[in-house]
Kinemage of the C-alpha trace (Angstrom):
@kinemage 1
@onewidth
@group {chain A} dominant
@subgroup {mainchain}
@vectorlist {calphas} color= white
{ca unk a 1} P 137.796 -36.133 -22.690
{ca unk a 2} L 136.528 -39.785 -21.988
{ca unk a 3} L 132.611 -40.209 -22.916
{ca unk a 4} L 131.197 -43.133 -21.509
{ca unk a 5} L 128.505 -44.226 -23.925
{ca unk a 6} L 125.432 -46.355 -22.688
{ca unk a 7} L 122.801 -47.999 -23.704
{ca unk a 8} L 121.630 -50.563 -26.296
{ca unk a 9} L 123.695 -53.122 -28.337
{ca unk a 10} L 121.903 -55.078 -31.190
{ca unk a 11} L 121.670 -56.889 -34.667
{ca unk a 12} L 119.682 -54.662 -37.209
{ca unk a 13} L 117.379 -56.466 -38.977
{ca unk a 14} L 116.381 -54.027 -41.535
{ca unk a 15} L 113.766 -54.702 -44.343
{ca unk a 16} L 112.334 -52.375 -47.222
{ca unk a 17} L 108.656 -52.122 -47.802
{ca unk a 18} L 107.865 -51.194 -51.975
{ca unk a 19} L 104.736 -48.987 -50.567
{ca unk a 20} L 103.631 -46.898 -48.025
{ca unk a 21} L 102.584 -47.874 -44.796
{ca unk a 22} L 99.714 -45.062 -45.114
{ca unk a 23} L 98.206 -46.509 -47.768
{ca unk a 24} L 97.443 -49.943 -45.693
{ca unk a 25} L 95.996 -47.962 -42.483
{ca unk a 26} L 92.305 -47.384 -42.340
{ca unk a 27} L 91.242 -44.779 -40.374
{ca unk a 28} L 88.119 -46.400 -39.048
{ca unk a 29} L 89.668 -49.640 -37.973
{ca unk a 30} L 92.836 -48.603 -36.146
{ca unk a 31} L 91.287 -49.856 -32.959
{ca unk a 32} L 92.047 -53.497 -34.315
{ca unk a 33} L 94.629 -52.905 -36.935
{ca unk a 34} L 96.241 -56.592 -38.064
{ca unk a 35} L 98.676 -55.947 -40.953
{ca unk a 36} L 101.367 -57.983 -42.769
{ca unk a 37} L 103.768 -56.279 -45.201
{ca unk a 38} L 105.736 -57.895 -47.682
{ca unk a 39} L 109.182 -57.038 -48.237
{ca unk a 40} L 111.757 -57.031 -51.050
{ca unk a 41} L 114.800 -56.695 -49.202
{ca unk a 42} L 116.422 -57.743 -45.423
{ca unk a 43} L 119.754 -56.766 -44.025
{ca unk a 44} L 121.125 -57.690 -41.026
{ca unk a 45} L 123.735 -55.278 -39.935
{ca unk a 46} L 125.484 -54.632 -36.208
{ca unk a 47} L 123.079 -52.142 -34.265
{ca unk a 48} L 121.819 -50.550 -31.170
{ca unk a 49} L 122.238 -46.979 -30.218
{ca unk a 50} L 124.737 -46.900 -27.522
{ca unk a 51} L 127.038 -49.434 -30.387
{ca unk a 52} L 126.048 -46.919 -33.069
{ca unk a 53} L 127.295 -43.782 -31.181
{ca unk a 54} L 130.478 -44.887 -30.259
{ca unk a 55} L 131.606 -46.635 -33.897
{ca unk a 56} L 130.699 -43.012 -35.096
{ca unk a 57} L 133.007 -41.753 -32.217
{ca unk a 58} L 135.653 -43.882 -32.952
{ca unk a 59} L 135.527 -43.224 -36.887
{ca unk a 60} L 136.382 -39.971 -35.336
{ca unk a 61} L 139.535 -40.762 -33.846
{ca unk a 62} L 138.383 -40.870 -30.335
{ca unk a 63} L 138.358 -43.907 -27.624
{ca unk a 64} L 134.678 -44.245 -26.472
{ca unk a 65} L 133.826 -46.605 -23.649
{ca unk a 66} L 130.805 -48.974 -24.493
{ca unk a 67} L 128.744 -49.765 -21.331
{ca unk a 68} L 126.375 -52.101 -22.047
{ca unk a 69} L 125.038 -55.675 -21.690
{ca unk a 70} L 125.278 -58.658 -24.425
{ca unk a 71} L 124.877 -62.044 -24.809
{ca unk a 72} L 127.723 -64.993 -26.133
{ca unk a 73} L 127.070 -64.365 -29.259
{ca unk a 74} L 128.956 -61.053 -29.218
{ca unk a 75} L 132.778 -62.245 -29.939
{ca unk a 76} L 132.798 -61.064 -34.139
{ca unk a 77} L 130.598 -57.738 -33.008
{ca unk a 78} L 133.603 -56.617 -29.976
{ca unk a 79} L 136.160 -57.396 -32.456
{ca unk a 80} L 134.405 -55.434 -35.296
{ca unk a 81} L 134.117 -52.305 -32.563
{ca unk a 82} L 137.826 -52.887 -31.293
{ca unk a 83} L 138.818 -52.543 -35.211
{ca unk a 84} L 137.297 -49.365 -35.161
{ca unk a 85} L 138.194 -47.365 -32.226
{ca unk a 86} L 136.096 -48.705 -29.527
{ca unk a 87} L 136.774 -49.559 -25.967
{ca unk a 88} L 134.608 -52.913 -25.205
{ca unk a 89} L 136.246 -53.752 -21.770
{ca unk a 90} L 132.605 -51.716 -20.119
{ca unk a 91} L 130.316 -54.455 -22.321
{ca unk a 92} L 128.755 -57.196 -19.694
{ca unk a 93} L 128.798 -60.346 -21.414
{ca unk a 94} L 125.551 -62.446 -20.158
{ca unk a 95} L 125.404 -66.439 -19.867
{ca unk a 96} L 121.577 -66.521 -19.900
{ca unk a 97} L 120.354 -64.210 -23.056
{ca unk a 98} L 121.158 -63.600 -26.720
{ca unk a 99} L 122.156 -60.057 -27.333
{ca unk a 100} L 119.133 -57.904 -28.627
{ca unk a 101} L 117.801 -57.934 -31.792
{ca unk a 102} L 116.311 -55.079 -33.708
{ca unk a 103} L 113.775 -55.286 -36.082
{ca unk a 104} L 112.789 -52.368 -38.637
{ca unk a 105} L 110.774 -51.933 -42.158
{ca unk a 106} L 111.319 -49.226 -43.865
{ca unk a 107} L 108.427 -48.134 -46.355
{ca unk a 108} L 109.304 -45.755 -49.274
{ca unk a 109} L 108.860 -42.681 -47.535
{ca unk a 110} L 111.117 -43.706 -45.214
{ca unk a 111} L 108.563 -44.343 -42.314
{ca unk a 112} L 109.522 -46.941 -40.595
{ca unk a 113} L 107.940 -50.106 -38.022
{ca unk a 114} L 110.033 -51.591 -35.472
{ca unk a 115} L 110.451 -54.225 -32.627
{ca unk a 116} L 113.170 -54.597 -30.324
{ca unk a 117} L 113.640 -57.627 -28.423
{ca unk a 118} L 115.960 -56.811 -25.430
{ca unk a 119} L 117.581 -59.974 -24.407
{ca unk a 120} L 121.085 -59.527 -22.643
{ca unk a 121} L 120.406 -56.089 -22.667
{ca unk a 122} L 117.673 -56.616 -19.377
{ca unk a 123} L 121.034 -57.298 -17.284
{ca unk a 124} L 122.786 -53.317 -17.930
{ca unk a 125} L 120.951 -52.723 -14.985
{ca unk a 126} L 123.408 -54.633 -13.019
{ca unk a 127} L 126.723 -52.497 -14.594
{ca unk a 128} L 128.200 -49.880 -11.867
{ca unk a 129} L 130.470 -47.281 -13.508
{ca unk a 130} L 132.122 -46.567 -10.833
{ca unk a 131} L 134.836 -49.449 -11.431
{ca unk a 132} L 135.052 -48.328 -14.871
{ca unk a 133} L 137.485 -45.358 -14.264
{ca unk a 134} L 137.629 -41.991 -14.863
{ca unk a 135} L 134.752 -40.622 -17.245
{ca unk a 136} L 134.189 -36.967 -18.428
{ca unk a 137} L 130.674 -37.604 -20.048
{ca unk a 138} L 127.800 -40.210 -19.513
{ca unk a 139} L 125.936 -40.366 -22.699
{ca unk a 140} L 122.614 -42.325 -21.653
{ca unk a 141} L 121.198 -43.704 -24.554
{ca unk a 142} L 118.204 -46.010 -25.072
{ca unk a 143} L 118.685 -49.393 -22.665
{ca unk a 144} L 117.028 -51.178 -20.247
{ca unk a 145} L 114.825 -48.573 -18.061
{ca unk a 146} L 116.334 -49.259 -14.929
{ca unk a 147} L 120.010 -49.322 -16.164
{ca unk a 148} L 119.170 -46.063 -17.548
{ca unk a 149} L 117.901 -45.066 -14.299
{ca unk a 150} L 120.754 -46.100 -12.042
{ca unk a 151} L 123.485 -44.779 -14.963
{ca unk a 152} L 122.031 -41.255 -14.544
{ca unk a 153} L 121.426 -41.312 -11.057
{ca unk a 154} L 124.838 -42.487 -10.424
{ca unk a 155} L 126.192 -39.585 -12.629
{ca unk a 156} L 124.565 -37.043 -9.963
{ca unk a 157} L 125.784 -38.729 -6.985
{ca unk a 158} L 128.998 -38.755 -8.223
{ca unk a 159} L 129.413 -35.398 -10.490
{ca unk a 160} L 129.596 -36.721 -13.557
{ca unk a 161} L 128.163 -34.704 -16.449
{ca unk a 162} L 125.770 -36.486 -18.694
{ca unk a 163} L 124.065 -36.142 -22.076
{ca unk a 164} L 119.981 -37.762 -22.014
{ca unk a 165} L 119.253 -39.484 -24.866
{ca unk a 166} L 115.997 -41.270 -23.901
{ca unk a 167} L 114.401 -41.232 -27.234
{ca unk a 168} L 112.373 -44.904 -27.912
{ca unk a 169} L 112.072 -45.286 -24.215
{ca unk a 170} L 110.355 -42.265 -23.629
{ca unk a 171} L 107.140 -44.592 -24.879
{ca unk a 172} L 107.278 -47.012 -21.778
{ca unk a 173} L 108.136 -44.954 -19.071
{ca unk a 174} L 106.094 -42.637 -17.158
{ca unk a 175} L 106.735 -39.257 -15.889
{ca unk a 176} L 109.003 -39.653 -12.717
{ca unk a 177} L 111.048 -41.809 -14.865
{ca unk a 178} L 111.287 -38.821 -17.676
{ca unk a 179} L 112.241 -36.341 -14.853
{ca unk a 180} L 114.926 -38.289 -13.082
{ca unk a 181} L 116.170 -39.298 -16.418
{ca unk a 182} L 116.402 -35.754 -17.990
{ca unk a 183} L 117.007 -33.379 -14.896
{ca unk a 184} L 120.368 -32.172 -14.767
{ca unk a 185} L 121.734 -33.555 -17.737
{ca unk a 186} L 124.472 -31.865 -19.343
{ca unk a 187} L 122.948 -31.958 -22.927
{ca unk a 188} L 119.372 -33.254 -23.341
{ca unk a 189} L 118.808 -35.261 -26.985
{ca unk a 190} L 116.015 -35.731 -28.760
{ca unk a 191} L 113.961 -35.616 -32.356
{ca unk a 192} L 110.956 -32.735 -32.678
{ca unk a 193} L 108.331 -35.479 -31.685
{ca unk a 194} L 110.503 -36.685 -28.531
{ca unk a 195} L 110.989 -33.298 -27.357
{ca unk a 196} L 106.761 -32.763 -27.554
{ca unk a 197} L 106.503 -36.050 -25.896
{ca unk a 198} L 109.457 -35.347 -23.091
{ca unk a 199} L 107.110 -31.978 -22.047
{ca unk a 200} L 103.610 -34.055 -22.046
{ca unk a 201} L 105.104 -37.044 -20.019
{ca unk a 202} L 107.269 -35.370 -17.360
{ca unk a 203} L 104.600 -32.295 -17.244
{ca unk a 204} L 106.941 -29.567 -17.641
{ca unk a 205} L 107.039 -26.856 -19.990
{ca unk a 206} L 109.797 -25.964 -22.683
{ca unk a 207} L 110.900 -23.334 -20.461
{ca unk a 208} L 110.921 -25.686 -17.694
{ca unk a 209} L 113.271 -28.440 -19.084
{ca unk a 210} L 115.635 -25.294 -20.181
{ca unk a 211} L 115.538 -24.734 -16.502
{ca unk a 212} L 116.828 -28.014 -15.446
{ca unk a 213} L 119.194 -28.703 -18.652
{ca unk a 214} L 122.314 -27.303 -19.747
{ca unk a 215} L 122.160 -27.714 -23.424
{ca unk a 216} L 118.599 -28.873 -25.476
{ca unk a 217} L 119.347 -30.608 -28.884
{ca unk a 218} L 116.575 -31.054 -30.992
{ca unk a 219} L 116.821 -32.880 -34.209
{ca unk a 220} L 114.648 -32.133 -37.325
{ca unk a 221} L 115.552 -34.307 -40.004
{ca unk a 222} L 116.315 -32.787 -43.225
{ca unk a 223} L 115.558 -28.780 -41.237
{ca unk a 224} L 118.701 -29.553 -39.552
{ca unk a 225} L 118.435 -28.872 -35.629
{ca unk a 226} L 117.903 -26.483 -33.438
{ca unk a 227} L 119.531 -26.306 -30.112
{ca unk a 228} L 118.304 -23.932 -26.873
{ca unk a 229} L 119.944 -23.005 -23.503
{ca unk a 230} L 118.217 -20.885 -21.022
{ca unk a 231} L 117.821 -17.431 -21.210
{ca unk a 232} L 119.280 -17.644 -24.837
{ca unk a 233} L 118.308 -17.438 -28.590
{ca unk a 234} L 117.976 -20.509 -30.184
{ca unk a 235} L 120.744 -21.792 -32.774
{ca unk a 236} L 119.436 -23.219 -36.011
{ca unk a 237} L 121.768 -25.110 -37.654
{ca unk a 238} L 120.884 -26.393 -41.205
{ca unk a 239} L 121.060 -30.094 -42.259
{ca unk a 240} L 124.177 -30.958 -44.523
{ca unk a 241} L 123.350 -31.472 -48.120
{ca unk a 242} L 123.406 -35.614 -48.610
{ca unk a 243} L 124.709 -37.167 -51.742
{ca unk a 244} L 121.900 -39.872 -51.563
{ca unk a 245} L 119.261 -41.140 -49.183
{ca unk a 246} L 119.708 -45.237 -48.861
{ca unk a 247} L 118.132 -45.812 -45.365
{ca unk a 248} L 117.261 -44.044 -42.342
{ca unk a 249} L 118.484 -46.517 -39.225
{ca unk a 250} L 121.567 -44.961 -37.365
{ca unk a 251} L 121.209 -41.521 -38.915
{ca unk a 252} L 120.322 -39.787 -34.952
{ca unk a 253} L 123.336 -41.772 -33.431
{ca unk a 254} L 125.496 -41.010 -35.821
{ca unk a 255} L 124.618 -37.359 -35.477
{ca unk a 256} L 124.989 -37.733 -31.499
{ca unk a 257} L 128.582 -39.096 -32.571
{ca unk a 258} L 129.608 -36.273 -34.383
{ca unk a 259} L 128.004 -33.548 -32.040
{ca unk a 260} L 129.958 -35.421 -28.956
{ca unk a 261} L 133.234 -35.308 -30.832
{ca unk a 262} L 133.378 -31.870 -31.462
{ca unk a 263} L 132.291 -31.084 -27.495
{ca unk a 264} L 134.901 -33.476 -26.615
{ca unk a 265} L 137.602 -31.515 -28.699
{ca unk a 266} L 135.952 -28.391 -27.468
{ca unk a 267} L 134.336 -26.698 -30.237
{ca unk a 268} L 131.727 -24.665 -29.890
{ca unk a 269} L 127.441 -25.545 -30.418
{ca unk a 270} L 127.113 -24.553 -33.494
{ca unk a 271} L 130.130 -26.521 -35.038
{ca unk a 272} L 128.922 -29.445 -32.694
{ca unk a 273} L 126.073 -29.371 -34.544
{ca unk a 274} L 127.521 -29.271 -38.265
{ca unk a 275} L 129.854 -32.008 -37.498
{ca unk a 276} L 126.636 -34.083 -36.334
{ca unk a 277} L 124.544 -33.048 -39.353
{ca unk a 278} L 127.703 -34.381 -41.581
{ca unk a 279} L 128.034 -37.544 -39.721
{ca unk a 280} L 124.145 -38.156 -40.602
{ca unk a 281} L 124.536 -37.242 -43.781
{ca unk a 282} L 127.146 -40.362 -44.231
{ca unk a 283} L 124.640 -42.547 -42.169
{ca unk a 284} L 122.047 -41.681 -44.426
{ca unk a 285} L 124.188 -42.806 -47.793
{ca unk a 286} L 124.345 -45.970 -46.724
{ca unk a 287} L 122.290 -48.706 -44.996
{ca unk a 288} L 123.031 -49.706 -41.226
{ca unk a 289} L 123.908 -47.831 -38.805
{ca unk a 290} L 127.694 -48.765 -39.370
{ca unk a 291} L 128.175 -49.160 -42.197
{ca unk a 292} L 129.480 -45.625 -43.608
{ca unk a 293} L 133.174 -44.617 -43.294
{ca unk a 294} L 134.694 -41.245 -42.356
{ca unk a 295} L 137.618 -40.117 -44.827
{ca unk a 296} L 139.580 -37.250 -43.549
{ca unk a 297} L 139.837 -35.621 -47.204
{ca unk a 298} L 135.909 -36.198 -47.776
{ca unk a 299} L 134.568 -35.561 -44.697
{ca unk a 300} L 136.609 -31.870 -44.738
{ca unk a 301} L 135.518 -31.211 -48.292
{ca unk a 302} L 132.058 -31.726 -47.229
{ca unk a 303} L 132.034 -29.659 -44.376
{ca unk a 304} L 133.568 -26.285 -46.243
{ca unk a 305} L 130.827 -26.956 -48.901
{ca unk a 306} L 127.932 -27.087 -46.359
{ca unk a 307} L 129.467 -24.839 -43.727
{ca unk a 308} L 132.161 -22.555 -45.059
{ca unk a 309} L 136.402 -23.054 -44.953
{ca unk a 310} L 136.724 -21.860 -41.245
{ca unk a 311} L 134.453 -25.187 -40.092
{ca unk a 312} L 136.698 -27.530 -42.313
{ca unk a 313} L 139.592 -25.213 -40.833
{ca unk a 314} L 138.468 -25.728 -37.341
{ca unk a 315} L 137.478 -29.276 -37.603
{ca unk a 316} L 140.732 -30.280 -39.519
{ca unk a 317} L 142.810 -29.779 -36.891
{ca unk a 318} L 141.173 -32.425 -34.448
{ca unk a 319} L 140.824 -34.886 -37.516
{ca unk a 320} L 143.656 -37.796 -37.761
C-alpha cells in the first residue's frame, strides 16, 4: 500500500514551563488575559504533523510520500527524512517563505500553549496529486485550509480513500469546511475534545459522522482509544504502559503512524490500534516528535507485554 501523507512540515520549538499554566489564569479576567511565562528549557527539534507521521511510518519499514510545502531552508530536514524511510520527491520547495515554525510550552502537567507560524506551508494549496502517482491512502493532516480542502476533494473525484486528520484546524474553519473535509473519509482522526468539536462545528450528530465515515478513531490519552463504525460496538483499546513521560509533542502522529502501518499491512482495528498506542508510547519517552527510535526486538517485547504473544506474533511478521 502507498499512503500519501499531507499536511504540515515544521521546526519544533519546544519549551518547559516549572508551573502550571492554571495557576497564572484568573477566572475573572480572562476577557483580557496578558501573560508571560518563563521557561527553563527550549528545544528545537524537526516537526509538523504530516513530517511526524511519515518518520513514524518509515521507522516502520514503509515508504511514505510527504506532500507538503517548505521553504529553502529545508535541505538538512529532506535528508534527515530520506535517512529514515521517507519519500520527499511530493515536498514543494518555496522561493518566497521560510518553512513553518512551531512554537509550544509545555507546563508540568503537560498542558501545553502553542503558535504556529505557517510560512511555506500557505503554498500546499498549489500541490496536485495527481502527478504524484499511484496512491492507496490520502492521510490529510493539519496544513494550509485550502490545501486541505483541494487534497480531500481531489481524493473523491478521483477514488482515492482518505484518512481526516483535521485536528488544530478544526479551530479556524467553519462548518462547510468540517463537512467537506470529513465526509467520506476512509478513517476519521481525532482526540476526545476534537471529536466534541467536529459534531458542534459541522452540526451533525455522532451517529451522523458514523454515517458518512468508514472508520472513527478517537484518541484518549493515557484511556487508550476508542474506535466506532456504524451499526457496530465500539472497540476500546487500552493505552500501552510507557516507561517514562518526557514530553507530549508528536505523541498523536506518532500514534496515526503506527495505526496506518498496521492498515497498510492489513491487520485488523484493534491491532491498528495497539501498534499506534506503542508508537506513542515511544513518542512520549522522549522529546520531539522524532526523536524516538523503533527497535525490532523492543518494540515486539513491548507489544506481547501490553497486548499478549499473538500481537507481537502478528506484528513480527511485517517488522524488518
Amino acid at each position: 500500500m502507498r499512503i500519501a501523507v499531507t499536511g504540515s512540515i515544521a521546526t519544533d520549538h519546544l519549551m518547559t514551563f516549572p508551573g502550571r499554566f492554571s495557576d497564572q489564569l484568573l477566572p475573572d479576567q480572562l476577557q483580557q488575559v496578558s501573560l508571560s511565562f518563563l521557561v527553563d528549557e527550549l528545544e528545537i527539534r524537526r516537526g509538523g504533523i504530516a513530517a511526524n507521521i511519515s518518520f513514524g511510518l518509515g521507522g516502520l519499514g514503509l515508504n511514505p510520500l510527504l506532500v507538503g510545502a517548505v521553504g529553502t531552508d529545508f535541505a538538512d530536514y529532506r535528508a534527515w527524512l530520506e535517512r529514515h524511510g521517507v519519500d520527499c520527491s511530493g515536498v514543494h520547495v518555496s522561493e518566497l517563505r521560510h518553512t513553518a515554525r512551531f512554537m509550544c510550552t509545555t507546563d508540568t502537567d503537560h498542558n501545553q500553549m502553542a503558535s504556529f507560524y505557517a510560512g511555506a506551508m500557505s503554498e500546499a494549496r498549489n500541490i496536485e496529486l495527481a502527478p504524484l502517482g499511484e496512491i492507496d491512502l490520502v492521510v490529510i493532516s493539519p496544513n494550509d485550509p485550502e490545501a486541505m480542502v483541494r487534497h480531500t476533494d481531489e481524493c473523491r473525484t478521483r477514488g482515492i480513500a482518505f484518512a481526516a486528520d483535521p485536528s488544530q484546524q478544526l479551530a479556524r474553519m467553519d462548518g462547510a469546511e468540517v463537512r467537506s473535509l470529513i465526509g467520506g473519509a476512509a478513517y476519521l482522526f481525532t482526540n476526545e475534545y476534537e471529536k466534541a468539536l467536529c459534531e458542534q462545528k459541522s452540526g451533525w450528530t455522532d451517529a451522523e459522522i458514523l454515517d458518512r465515515v468508514g472508520v472513527r478513531v478517537t484518541t484518549l490519552g493515557s484511556k487508550g482509544v476508542v474506535i466506532d463504525r456504524k451499526d457496530e460496538p465500539g472497540l476500546h483499546v487500552p493505552a500501552a504502559p510507557e516507561v517514562r513521560k518526557v514530553e507530549p509533542t508528536g505523541v498523536g502522529d506518532a500514534f496515526r503512524a503506527g495505526f496506518l502501518a498496521a492498515v497498510a499491512w492489513g491487520l485488523g482495528l484493534e491491532r491498528a490500534a495497539q501498534l499506534g498506542n506503542l508508537v506513542a508510547a515511544h513518542a512520549l519517552e522522549t522529546a520531539g516528535g522524532q526523536e524516538y527510535t523503533l527497535v525490532r526486538e523492543t518494540l515486539l517485547t513491548r507489544m506481547g507485554e501490553a497486548y499478549g504473544a499473538e500481537a507481537a506474533e502478528e506484528i513480527a511478521v511485517h517488522l524488518r
